[in-house]
gemmi code that builds the backbone of each chain (N, CA, C; Angstrom):
import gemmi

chains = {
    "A": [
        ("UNK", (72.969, 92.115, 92.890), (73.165, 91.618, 94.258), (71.996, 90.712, 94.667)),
        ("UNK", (72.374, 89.440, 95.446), (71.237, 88.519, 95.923), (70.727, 89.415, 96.897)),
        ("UNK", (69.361, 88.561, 97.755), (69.276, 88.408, 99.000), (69.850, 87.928, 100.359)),
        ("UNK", (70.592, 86.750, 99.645), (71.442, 86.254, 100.382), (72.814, 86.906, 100.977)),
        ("UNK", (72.614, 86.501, 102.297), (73.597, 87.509, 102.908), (74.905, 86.602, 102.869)),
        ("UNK", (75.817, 87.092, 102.723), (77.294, 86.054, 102.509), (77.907, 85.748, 103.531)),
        ("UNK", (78.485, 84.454, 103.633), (79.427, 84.130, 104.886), (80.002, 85.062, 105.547)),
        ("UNK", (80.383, 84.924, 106.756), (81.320, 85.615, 107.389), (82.887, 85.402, 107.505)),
        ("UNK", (83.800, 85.704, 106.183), (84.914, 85.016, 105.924), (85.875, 85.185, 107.522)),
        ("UNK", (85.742, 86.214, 108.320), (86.299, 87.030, 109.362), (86.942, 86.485, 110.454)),
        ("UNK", (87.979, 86.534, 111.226), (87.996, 86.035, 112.586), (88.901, 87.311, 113.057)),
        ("UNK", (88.457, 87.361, 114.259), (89.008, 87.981, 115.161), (89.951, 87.763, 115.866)),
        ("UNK", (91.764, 88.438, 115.320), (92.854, 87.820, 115.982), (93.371, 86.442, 114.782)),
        ("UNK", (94.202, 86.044, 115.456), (95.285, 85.283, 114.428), (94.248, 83.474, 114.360)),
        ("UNK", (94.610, 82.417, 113.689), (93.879, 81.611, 112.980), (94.477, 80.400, 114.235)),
        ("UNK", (94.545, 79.618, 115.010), (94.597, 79.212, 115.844), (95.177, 77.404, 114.879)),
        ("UNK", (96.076, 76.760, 115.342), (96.138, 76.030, 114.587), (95.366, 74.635, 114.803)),
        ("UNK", (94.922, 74.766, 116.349), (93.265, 73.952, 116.938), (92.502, 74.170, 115.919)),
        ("UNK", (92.153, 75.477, 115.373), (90.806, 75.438, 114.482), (91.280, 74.394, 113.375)),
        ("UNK", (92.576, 75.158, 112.742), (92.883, 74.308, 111.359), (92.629, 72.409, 111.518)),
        ("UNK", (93.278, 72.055, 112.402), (93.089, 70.797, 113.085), (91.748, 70.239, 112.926)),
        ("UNK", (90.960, 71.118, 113.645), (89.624, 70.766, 114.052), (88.820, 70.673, 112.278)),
        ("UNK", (89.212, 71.950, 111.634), (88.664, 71.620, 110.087), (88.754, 70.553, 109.442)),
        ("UNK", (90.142, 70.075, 109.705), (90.858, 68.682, 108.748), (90.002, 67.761, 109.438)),
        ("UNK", (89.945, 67.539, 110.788), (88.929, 66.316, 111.131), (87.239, 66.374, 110.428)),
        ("UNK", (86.827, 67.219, 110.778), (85.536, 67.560, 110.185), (85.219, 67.100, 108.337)),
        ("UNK", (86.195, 66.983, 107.638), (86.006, 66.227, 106.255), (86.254, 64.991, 106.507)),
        ("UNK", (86.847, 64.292, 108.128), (86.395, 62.404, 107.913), (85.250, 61.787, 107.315)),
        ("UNK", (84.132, 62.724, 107.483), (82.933, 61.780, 107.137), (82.699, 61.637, 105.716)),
        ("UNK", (83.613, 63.197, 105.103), (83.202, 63.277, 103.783), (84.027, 61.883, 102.480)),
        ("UNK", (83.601, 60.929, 102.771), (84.043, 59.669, 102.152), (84.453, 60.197, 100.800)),
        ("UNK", (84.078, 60.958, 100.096), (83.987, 60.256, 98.632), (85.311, 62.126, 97.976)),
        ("UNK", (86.009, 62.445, 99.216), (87.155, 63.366, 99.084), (88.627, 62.580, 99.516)),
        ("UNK", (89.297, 62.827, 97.905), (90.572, 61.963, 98.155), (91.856, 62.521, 98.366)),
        ("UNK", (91.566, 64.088, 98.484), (92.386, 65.011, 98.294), (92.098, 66.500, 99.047)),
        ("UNK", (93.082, 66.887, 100.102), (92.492, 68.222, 100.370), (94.056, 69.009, 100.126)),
        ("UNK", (94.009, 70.541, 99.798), (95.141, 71.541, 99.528), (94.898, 72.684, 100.850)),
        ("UNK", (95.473, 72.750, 101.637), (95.602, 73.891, 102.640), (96.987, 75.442, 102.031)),
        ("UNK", (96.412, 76.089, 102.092), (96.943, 77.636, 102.144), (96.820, 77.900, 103.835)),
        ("UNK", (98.622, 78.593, 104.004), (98.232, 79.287, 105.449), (98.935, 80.330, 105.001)),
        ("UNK", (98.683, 81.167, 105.447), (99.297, 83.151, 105.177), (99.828, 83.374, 106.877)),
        ("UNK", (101.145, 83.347, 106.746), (101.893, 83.583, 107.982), (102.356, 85.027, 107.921)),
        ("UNK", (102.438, 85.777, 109.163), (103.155, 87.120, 109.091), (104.650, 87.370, 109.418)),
        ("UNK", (104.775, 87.763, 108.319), (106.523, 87.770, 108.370), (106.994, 89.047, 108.866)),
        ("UNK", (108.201, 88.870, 109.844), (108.842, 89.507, 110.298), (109.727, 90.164, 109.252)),
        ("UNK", (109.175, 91.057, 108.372), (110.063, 92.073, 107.781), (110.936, 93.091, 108.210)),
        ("UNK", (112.354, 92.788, 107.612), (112.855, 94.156, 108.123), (113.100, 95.184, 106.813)),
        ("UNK", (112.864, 96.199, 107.238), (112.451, 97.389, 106.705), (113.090, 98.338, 107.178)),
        ("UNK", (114.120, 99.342, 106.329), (114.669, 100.282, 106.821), (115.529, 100.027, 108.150)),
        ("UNK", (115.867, 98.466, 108.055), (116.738, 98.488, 109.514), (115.513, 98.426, 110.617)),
        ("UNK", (114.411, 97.875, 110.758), (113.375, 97.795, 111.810), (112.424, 96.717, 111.320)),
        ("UNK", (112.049, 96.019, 112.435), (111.486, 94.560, 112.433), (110.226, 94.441, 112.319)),
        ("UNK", (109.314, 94.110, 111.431), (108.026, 93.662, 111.524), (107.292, 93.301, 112.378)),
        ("UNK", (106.950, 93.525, 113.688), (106.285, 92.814, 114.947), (104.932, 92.119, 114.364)),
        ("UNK", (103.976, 92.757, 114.161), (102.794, 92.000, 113.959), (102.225, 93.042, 112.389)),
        ("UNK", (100.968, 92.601, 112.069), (100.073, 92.817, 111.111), (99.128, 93.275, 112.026)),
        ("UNK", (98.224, 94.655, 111.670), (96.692, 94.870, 111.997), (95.647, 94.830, 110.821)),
        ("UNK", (95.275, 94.067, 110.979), (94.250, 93.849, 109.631), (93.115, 94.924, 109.991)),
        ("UNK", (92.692, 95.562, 108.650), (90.899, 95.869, 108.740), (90.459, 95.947, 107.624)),
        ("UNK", (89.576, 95.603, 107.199), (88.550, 95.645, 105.932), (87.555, 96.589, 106.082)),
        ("UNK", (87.225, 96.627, 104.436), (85.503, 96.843, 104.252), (84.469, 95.586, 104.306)),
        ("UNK", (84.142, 95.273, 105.177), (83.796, 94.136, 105.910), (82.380, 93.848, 104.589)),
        ("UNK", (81.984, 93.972, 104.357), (80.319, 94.033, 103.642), (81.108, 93.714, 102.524)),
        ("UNK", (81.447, 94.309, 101.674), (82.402, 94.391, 100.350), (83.263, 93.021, 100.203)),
        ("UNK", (83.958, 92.891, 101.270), (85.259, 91.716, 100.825), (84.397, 90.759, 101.234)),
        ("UNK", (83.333, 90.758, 101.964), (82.411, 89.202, 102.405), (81.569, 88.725, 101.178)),
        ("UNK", (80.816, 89.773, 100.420), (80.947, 89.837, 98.936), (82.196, 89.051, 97.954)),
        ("UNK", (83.248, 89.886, 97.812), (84.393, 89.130, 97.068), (84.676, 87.963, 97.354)),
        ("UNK", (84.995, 87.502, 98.273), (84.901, 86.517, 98.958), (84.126, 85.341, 98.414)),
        ("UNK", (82.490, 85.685, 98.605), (81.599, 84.944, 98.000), (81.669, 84.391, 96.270)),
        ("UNK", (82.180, 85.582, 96.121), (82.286, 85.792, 94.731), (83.550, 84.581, 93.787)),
        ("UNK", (84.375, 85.074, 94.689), (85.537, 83.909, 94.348), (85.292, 82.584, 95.016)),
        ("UNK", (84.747, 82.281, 95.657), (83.887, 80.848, 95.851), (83.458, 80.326, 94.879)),
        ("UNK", (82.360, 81.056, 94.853), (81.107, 80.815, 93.872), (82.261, 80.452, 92.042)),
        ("UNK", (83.118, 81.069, 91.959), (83.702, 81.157, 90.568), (84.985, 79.848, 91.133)),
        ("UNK", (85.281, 79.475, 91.866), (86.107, 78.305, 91.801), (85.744, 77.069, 91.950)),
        ("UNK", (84.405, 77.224, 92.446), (83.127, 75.899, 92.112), (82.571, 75.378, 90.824)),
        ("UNK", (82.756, 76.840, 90.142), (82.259, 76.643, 88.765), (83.521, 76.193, 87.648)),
        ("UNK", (85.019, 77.018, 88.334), (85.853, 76.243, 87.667), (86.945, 75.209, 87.716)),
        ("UNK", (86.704, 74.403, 88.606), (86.993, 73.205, 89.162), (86.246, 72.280, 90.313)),
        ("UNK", (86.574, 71.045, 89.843), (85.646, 70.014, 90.678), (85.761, 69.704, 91.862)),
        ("UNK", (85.525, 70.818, 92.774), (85.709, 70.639, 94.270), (84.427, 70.234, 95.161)),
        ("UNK", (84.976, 69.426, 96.234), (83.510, 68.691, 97.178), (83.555, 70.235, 97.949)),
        ("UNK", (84.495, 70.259, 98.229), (84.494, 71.709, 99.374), (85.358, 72.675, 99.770)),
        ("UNK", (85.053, 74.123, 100.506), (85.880, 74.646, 100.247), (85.871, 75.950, 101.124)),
        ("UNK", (86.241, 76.040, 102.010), (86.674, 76.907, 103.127), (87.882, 78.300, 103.417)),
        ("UNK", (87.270, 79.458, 103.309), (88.400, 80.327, 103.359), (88.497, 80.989, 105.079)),
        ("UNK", (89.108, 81.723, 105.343), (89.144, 82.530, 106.746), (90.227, 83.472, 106.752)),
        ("UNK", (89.983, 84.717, 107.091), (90.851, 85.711, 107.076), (90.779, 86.427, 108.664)),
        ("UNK", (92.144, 86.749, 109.481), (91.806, 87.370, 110.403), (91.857, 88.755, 110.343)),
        ("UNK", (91.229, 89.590, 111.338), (91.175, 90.566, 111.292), (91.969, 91.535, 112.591)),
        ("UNK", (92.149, 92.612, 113.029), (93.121, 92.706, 113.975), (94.365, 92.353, 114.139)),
        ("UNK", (94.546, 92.553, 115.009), (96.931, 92.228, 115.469), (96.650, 90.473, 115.211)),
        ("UNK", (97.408, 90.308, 114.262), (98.331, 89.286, 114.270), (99.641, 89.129, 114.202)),
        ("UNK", (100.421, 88.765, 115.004), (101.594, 88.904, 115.599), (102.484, 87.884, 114.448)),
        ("UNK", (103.649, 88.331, 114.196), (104.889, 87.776, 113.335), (104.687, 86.201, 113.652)),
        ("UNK", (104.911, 84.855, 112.871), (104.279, 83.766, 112.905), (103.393, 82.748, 112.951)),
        ("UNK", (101.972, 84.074, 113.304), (100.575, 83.428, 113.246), (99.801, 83.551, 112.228)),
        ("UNK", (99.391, 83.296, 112.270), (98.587, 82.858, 110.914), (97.377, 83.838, 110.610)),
        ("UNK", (97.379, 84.191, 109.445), (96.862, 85.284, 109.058), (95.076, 84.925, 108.018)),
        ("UNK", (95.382, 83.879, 107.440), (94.554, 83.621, 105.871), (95.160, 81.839, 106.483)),
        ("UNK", (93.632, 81.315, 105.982), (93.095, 79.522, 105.839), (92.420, 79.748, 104.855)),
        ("UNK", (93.336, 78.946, 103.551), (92.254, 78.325, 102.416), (92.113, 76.805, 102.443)),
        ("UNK", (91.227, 76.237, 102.269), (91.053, 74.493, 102.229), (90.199, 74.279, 101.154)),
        ("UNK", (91.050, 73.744, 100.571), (90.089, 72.988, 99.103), (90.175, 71.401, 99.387)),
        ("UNK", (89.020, 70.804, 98.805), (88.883, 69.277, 99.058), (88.593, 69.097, 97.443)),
        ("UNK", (88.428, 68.041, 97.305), (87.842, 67.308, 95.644), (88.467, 65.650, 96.077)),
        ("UNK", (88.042, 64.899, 95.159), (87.809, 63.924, 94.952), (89.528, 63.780, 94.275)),
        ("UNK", (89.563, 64.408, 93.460), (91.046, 63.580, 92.822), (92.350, 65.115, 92.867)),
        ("UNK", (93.399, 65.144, 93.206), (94.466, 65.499, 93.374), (94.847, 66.816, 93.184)),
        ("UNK", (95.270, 66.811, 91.838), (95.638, 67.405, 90.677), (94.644, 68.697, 90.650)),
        ("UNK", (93.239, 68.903, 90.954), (92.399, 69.836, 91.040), (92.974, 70.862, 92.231)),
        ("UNK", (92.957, 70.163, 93.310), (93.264, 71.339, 94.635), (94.553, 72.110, 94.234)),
        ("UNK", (95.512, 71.733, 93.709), (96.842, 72.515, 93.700), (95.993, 73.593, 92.620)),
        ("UNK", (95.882, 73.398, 91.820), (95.343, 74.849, 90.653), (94.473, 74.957, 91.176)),
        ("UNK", (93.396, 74.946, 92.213), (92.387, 75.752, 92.783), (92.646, 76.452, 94.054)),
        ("UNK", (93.561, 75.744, 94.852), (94.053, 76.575, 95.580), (95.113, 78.102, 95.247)),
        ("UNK", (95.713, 77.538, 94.391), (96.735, 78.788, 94.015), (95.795, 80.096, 93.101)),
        ("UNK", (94.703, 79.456, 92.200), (93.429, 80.164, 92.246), (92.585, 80.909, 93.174)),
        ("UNK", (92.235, 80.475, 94.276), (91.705, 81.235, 95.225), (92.521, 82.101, 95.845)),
        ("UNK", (93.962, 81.569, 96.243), (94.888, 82.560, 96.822), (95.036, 84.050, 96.244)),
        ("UNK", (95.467, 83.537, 94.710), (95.434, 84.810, 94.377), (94.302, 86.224, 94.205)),
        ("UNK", (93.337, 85.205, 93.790), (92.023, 86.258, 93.651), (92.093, 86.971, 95.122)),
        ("UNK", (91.959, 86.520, 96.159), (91.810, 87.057, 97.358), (92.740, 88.121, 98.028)),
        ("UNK", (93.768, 88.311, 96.990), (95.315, 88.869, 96.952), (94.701, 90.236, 96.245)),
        ("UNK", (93.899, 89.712, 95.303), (93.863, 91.155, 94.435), (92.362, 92.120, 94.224)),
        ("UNK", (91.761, 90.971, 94.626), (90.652, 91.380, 94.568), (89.245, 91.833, 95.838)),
        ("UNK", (90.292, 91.509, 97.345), (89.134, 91.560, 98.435), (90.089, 93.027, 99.167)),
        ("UNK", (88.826, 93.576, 99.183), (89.451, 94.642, 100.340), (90.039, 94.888, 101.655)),
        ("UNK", (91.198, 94.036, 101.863), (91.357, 93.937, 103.532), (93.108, 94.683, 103.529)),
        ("UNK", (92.969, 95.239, 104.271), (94.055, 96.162, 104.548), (95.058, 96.443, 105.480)),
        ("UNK", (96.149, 95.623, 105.497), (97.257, 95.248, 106.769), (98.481, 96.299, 106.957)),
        ("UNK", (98.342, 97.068, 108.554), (98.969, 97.924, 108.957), (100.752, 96.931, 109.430)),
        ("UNK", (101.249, 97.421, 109.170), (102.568, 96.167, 109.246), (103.397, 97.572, 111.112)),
        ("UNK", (103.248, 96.789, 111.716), (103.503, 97.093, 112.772), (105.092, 96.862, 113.355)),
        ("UNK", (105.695, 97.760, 113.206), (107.300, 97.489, 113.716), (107.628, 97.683, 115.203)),
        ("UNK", (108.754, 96.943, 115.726), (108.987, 96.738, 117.315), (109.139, 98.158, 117.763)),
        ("UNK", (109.431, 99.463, 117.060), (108.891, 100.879, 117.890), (108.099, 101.404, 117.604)),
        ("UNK", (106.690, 100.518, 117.370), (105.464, 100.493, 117.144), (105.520, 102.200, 116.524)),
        ("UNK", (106.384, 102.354, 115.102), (105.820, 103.238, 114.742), (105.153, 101.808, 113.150)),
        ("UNK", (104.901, 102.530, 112.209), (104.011, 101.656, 110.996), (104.251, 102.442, 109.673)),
        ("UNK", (103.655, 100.683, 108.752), (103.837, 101.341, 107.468), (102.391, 100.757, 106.955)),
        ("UNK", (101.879, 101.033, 105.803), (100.818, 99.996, 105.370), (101.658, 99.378, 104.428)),
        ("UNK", (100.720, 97.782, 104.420), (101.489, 96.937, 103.176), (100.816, 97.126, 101.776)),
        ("UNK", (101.379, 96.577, 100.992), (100.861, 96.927, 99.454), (101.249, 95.154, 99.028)),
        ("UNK", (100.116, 94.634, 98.900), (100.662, 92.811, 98.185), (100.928, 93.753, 96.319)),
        ("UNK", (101.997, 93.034, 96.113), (102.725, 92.442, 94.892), (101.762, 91.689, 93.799)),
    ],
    "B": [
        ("UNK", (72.119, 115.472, 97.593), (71.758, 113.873, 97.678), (72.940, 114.103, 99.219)),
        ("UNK", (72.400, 112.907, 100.198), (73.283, 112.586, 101.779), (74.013, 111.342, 101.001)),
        ("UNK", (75.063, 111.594, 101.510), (75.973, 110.409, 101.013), (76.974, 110.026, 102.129)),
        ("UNK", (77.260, 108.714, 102.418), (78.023, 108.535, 103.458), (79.356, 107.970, 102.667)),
        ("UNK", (80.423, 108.405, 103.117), (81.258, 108.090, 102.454), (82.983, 107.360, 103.996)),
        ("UNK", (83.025, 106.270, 103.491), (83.902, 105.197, 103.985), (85.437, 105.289, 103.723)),
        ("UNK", (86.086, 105.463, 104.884), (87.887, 105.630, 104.798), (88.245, 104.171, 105.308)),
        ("UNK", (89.258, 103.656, 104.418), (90.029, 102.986, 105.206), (91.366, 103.000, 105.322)),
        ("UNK", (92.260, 102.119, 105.990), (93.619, 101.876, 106.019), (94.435, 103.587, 106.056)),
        ("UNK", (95.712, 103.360, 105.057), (96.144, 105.158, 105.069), (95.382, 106.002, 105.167)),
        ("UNK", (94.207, 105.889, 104.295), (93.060, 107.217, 103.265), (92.846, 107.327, 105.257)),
        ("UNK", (92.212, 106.763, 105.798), (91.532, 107.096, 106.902), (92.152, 107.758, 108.186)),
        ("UNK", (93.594, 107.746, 107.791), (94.628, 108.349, 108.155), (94.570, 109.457, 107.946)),
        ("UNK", (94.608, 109.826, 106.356), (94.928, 110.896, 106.042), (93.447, 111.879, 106.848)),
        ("UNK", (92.324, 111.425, 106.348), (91.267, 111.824, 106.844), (90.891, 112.223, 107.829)),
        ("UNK", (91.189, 111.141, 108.900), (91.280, 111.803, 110.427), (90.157, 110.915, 110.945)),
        ("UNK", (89.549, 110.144, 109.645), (87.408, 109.302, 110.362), (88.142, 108.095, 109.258)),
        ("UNK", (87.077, 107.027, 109.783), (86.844, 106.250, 109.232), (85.488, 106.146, 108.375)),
        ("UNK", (84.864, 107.368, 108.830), (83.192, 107.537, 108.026), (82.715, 109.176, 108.499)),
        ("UNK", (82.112, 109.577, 107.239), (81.352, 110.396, 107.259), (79.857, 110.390, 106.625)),
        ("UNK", (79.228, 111.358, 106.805), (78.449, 111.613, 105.673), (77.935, 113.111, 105.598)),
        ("UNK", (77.955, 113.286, 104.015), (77.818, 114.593, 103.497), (76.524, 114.645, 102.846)),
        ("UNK", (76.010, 115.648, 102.249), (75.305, 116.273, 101.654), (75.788, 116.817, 100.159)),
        ("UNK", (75.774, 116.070, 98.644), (76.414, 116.363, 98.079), (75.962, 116.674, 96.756)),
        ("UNK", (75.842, 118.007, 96.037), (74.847, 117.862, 94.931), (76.147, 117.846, 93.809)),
        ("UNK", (77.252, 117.272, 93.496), (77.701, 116.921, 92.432), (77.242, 115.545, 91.641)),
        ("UNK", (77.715, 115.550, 90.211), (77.003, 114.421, 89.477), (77.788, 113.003, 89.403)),
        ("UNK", (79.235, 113.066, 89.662), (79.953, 112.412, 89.345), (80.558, 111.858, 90.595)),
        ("UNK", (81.644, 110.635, 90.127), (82.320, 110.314, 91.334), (83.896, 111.198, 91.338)),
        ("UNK", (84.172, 111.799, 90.076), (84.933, 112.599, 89.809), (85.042, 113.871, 90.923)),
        ("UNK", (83.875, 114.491, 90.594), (83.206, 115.793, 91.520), (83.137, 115.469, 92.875)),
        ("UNK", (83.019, 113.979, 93.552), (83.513, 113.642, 94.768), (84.712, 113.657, 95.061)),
        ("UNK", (85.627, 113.510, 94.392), (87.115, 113.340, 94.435), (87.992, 115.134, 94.893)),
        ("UNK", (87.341, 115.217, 93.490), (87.891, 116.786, 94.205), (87.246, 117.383, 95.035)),
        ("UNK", (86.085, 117.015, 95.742), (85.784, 117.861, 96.435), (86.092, 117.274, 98.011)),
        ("UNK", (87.000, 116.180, 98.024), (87.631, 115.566, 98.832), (88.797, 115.999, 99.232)),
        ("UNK", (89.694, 116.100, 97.390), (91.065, 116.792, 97.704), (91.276, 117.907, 97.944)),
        ("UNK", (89.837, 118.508, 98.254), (89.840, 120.183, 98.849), (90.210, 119.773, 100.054)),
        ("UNK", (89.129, 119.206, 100.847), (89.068, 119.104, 101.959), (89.907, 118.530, 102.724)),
        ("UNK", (90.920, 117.355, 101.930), (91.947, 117.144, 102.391), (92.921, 116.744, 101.652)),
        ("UNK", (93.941, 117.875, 101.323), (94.842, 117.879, 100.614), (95.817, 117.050, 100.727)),
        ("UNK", (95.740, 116.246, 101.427), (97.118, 115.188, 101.453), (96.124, 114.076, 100.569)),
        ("UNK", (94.801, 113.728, 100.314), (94.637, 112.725, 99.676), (95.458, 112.525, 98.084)),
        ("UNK", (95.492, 113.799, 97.891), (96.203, 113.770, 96.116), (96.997, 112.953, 96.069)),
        ("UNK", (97.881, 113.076, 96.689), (99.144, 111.873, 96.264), (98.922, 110.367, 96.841)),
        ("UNK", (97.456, 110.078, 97.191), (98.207, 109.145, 98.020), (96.876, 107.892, 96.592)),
        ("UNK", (97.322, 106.608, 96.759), (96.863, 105.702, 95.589), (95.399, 105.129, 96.215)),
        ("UNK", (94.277, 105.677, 95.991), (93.248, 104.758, 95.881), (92.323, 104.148, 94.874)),
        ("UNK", (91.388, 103.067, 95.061), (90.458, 102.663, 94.477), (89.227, 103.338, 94.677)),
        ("UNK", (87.664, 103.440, 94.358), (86.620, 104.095, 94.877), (85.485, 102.679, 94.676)),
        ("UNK", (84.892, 102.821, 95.201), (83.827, 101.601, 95.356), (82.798, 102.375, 95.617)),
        ("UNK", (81.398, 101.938, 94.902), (79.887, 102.600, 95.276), (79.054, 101.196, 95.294)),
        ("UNK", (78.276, 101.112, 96.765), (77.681, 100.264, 96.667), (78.542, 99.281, 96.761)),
        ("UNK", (79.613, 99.194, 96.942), (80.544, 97.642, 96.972), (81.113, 97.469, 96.386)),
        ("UNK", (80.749, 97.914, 94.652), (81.212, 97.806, 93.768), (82.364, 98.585, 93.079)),
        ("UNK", (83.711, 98.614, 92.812), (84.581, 99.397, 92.285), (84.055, 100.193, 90.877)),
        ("UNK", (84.513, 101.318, 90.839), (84.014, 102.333, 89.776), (85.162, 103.103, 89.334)),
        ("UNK", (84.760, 103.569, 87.639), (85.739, 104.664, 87.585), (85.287, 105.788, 88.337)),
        ("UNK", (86.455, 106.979, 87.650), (85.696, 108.529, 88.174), (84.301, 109.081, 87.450)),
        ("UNK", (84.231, 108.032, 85.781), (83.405, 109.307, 85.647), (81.929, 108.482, 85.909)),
        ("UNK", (81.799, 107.601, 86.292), (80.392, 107.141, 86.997), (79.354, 108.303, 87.916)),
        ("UNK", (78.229, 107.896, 87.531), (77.975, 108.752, 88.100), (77.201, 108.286, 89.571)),
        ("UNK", (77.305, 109.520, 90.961), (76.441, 109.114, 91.333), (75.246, 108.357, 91.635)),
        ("UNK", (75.314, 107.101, 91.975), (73.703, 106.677, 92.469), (73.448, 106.270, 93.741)),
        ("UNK", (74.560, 105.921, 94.397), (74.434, 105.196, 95.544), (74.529, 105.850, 96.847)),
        ("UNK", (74.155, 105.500, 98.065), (74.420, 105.810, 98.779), (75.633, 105.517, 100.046)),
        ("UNK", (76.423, 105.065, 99.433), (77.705, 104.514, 100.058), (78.881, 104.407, 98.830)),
        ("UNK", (80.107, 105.445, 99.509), (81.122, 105.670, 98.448), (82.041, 105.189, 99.563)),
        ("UNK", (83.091, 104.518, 98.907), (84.255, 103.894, 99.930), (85.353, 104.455, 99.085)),
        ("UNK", (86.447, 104.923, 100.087), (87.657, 104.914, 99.306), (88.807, 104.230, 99.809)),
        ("UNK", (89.260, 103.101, 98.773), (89.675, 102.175, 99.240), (91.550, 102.348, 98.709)),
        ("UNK", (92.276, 101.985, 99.425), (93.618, 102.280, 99.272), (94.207, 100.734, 99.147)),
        ("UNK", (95.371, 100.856, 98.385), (95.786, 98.839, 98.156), (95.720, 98.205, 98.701)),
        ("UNK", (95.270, 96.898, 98.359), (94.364, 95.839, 99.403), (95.526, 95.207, 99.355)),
        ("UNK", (95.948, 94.620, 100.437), (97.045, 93.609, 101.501), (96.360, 92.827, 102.577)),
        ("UNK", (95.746, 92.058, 101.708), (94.700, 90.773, 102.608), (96.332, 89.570, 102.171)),
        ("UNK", (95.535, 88.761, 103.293), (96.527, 87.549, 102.697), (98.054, 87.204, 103.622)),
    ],
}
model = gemmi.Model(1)
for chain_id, residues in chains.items():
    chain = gemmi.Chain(chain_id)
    for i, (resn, *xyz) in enumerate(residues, 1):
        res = gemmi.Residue()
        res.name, res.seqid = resn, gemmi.SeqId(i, " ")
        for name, pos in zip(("N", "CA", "C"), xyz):
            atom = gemmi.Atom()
            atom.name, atom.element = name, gemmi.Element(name[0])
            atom.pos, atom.b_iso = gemmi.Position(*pos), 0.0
            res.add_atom(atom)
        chain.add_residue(res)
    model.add_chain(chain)
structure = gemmi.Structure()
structure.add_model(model)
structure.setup_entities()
């Protein structure tokens, strides 16, 4: 383990699509990126047993997955040529259609972001500790299990 | 050895806390386990991972750390 303390992948509540917006502007300056790949993780209204998915409650091991997190950064830098690269996961009720998970990969040429994005997606699928209570409209619950 | 040990998602359900900490002179992470599924018998059936220090472990690791998590299937994403 470093010293270095790791990003805060976290947000509180669902991913706002102002922020996403506001991200995509923020790489204008970066001239010499010819290509960016966005991941959004929406919450689906599952029905289950005849009963509707209302929202997701996320919670993690917050220390641990900010770790993994880092970790799968750090390893998709090393295996592909990206200028940059941004994840965000919310935490708490996110309600059926909002947005749950922002990945943004940038690079210089094309062809890189699609296999680095579908790279990061998955690692973060299998490997970070965050744990979504799937909340049905008679707010009784199930936990989810990703595939 | 004081050991604090971390519930989440179902497990913390089953548990009743999201955190404790014990006092525990077994050697293993094994010897944590059962001495978990004493204490709460619905954990047996139910599927977790164990993490020490952050790090995922088998059972028969032993003890060193002072933070044991038991982590149940991750559904990030």
């Amino acid at each position: 383990m470093t010293d270095k303390k790791p990003k805060n992948v976290f947000k509180q509540g669902p991913i706002p699509s102002e922020f996403i917006g506001e991200s995509i502007a923020k790489h204008q300056t970066k001239t010499s990126i010819g290509a960016h790949n966005i991941f959004l993780g929406q919450v689906r209204a599952d029905v289950i047993d005849g009963k509707t998915v209302s929202a997701i409650e996320y919670t993690a091991y917050e220390d641990m997955a900010n770790v993994k997190f880092d970790a799968i950064r750090e390893s998709a830098f090393e295996k592909f040529e990206l200028t940059c690269m941004h994840i965000y996961h919310s935490l708490g009720i996110v309600n059926a259609g909002e947005i749950c998970l922002f990945v943004f990969v940038s690079s210089p040429r094309r062809k890189v972001v699609f296999k680095a994005l579908e790279y990061i997606v998955e690692e973060i699928k299998a490997q970070v500790p965050v744990f979504g209570k799937e909340i049905f409209e008679d707010d009784t619950h199930q936990w989810k299990i990703n595939n | 050895m004081i050991i604090t040990i971390k519930y989440f998602g179902l497990i913390a359900e089953v548990t009743s806390q999201e955190e404790e900490t014990i006092d525990f002179s077994g050697n293993t992470i094994a010897d944590i386990i059962n001495f978990l599924n004493s204490k709460y018998p619905d954990l047996k059936n139910k599927d977790f991972q164990v993490a020490q220090n952050q790090e995922l472990i088998s059972e028969k690791t032993k003890i060193t750390g002072q933070e044991i998590a038991l982590l149940p299937p991750f559904s990030g994403g």
